[in-house]
C-alpha positions as CSV (number, residue, x, y, z in Angstrom):
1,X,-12.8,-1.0,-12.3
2,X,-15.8,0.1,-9.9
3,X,-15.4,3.4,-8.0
4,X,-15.6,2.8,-4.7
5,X,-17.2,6.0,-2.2
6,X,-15.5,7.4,0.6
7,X,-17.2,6.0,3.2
8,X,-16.6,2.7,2.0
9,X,-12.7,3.4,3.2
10,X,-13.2,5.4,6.3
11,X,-11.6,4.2,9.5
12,X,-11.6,5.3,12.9
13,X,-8.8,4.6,15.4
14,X,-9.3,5.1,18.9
15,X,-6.3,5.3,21.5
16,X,-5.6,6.3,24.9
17,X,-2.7,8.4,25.4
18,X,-0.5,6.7,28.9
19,X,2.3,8.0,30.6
20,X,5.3,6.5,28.1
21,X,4.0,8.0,25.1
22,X,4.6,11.6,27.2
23,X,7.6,13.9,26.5
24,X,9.9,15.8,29.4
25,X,7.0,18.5,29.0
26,X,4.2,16.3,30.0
27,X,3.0,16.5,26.7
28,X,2.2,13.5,24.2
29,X,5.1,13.6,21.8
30,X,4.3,14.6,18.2
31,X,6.2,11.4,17.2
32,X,3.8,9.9,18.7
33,X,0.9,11.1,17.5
34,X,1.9,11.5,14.1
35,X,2.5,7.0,14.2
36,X,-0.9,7.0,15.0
37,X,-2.2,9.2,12.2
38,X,0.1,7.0,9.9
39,X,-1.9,3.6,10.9
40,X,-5.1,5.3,10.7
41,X,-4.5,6.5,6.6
42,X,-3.2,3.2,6.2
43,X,-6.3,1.3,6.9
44,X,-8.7,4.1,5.3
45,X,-6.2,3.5,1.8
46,X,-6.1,-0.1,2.5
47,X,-9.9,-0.6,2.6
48,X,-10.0,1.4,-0.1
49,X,-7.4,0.1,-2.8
50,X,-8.0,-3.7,-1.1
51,X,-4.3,-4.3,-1.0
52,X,-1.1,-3.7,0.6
53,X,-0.3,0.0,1.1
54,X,2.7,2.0,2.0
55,X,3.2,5.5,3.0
56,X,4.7,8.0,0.1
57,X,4.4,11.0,1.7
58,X,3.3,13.2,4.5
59,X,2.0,16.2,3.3
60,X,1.0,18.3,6.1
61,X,1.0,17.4,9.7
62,X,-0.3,20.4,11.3
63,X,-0.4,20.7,15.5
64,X,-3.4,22.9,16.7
65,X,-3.4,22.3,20.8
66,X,-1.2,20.0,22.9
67,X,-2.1,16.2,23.5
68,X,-2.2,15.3,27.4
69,X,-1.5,12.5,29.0
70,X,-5.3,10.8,30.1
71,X,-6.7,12.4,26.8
72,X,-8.6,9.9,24.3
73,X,-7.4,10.0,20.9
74,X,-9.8,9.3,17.9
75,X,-8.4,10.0,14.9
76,X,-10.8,10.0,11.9
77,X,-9.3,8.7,8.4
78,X,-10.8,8.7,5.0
79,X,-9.5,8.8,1.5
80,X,-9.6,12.5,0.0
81,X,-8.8,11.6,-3.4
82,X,-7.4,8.8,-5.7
83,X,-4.6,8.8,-8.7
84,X,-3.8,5.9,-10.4
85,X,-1.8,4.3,-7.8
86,X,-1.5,6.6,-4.8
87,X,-4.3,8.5,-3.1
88,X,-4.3,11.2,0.0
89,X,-6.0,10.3,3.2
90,X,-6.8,13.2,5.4
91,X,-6.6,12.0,9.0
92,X,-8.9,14.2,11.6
93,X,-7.2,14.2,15.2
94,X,-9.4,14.6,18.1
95,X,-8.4,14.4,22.0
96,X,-11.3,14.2,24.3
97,X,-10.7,14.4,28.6
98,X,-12.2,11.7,29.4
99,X,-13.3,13.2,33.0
100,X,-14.6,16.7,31.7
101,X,-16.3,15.4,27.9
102,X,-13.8,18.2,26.4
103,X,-13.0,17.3,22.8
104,X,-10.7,19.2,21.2
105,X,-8.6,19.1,17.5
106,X,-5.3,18.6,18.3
107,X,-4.0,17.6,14.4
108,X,-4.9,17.5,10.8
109,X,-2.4,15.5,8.2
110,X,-2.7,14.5,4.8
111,X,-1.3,11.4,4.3
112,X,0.1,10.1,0.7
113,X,-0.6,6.3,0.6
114,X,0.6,4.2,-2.6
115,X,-0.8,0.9,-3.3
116,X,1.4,-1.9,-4.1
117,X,1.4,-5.8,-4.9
118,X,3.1,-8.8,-3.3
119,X,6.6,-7.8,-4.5
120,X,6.4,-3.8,-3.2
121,X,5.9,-2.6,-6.4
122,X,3.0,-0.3,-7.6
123,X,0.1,-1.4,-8.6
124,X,-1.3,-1.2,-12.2
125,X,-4.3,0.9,-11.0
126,X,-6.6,1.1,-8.4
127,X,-10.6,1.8,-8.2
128,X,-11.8,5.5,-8.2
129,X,-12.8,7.5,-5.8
130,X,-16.8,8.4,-5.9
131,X,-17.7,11.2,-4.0
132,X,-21.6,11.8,-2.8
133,X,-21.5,14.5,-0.5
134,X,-20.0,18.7,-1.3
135,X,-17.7,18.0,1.4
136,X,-16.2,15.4,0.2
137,X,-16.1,17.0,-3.4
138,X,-14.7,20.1,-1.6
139,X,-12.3,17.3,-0.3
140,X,-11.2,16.3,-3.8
141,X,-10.9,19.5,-4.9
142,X,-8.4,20.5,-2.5
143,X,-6.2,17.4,-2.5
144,X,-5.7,17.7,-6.5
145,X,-4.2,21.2,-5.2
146,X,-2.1,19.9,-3.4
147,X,-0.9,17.1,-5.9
148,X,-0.6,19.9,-8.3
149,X,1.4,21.9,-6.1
150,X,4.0,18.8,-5.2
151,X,4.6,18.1,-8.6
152,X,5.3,21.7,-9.4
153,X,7.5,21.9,-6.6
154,X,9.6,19.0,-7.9
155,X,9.6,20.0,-11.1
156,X,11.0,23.0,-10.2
157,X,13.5,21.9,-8.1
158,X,14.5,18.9,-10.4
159,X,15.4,22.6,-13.2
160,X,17.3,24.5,-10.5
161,X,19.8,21.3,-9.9
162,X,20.1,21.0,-13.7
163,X,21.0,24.4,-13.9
164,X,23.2,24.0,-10.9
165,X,24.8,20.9,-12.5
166,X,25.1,22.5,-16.1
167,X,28.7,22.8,-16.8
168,X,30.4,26.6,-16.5
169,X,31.3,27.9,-20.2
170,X,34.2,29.9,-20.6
171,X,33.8,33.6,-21.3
C-alpha cells in the first residue's frame, strides 16, 4: 500500500463562534470547541485512510486563551502519524477578531482517529504516512511518544488491577 504525505490529509475548518455556542461567562464553551476539533481530525484521518473513521481517543486537549463570542475559528488538522489502523491528528486552534485582525491560539489537541469498514470494525491496514518536511518528522516523532506512553500506561494499569484482583493467601 502507497504512503500517502501529510498534506495530502490536511483540512482546514473554519467557523464563526455566535451567541448560543457562549457559556454563563461569555466565553465559547470548551465543549464546544473541542466538537469542532473532533470534525476537523476526522476529515484530515478520513482523507487520509479514504474510509470511514471514528474517534478512539483524545489525547490532549490543551486550552491556551479564552474563545469569544464574534471570534473566527480556523482550526488546522493534519495527520501526525499512522499505525496500522489508527493514526493521531494534531488539530491547531486559532481565533481571529474579526474587527481588530488579532489571531490568537486558543487550543492544541491530539486526536486518535481509527479507521474502520462498513460493519465498524477495524480495518486490515491503512496507507503510511510520508513525511517531507523536519516539522512534520518532528511531528512523527513526538506522536510515537505519545503512543508509547499510552500503551505503557495501560499496561501498567492493566498489572496494578491484576495484583489488586489476585486472591489474598493466608499467612
Amino acid at each position: 500500500m502507497e504512503r500517502r504525505t501529510v498534506s495530502e490529509s490536511r483540512s482546514v475548518l473554519v467557523q464563526w463562534m455566535g451567541p448560543s455556542d457562549a457559556n454563563a461567562a461569555g466565553f465559547v464553551h470548551g465543549g464546544t470547541v473541542m466538537k469542532l476539533c473532533d470534525e476537523a481530525a476526522a476529515t484530515a484521518a478520513i482523507r487520509h485512510a479514504r474510509s470511514r473513521v471514528v474517534t478512539a481517543a483524545v489525547d490532549r486537549m490543551t486550552f491556551l486563551q479564552p474563545v469569544h463570542v464574534g471570534d473566527l475559528l480556523t482550526l488546522h488538522a493534519s495527520v501526525n502519524a499512522v499505525w496500522r489502523t489508527s493514526m493521531e491528528v494534531g488539530v491547531r486552534v486559532l481565533a481571529e477578531s474579526p474587527m481588530s485582525g488579532e489571531v490568537r491560539h486558543t487550543n492544541s489537541a491530539y486526536i486518535t482517529m481509527v479507521a474502520v469498514d462498513e460493519q465498524g470494525r477495524p480495518v486490515a491496514e491503512m496507507p503510511g504516512l510520508r513525511c517531507e518536511s523536519p516539522e512534520e518528522l518532528r511531528r512523527e516523532r513526538e506522536a510515537q511518544v505519545r503512543r508509547a506512553n499510552r500503551l505503557a500506561e495501560r499496561e501498567e494499569l492493566r498489572r496494578q488491577r491484576e495484583r489488586e484482583d489476585a486472591p489474598v493467601q493466608p499467612a
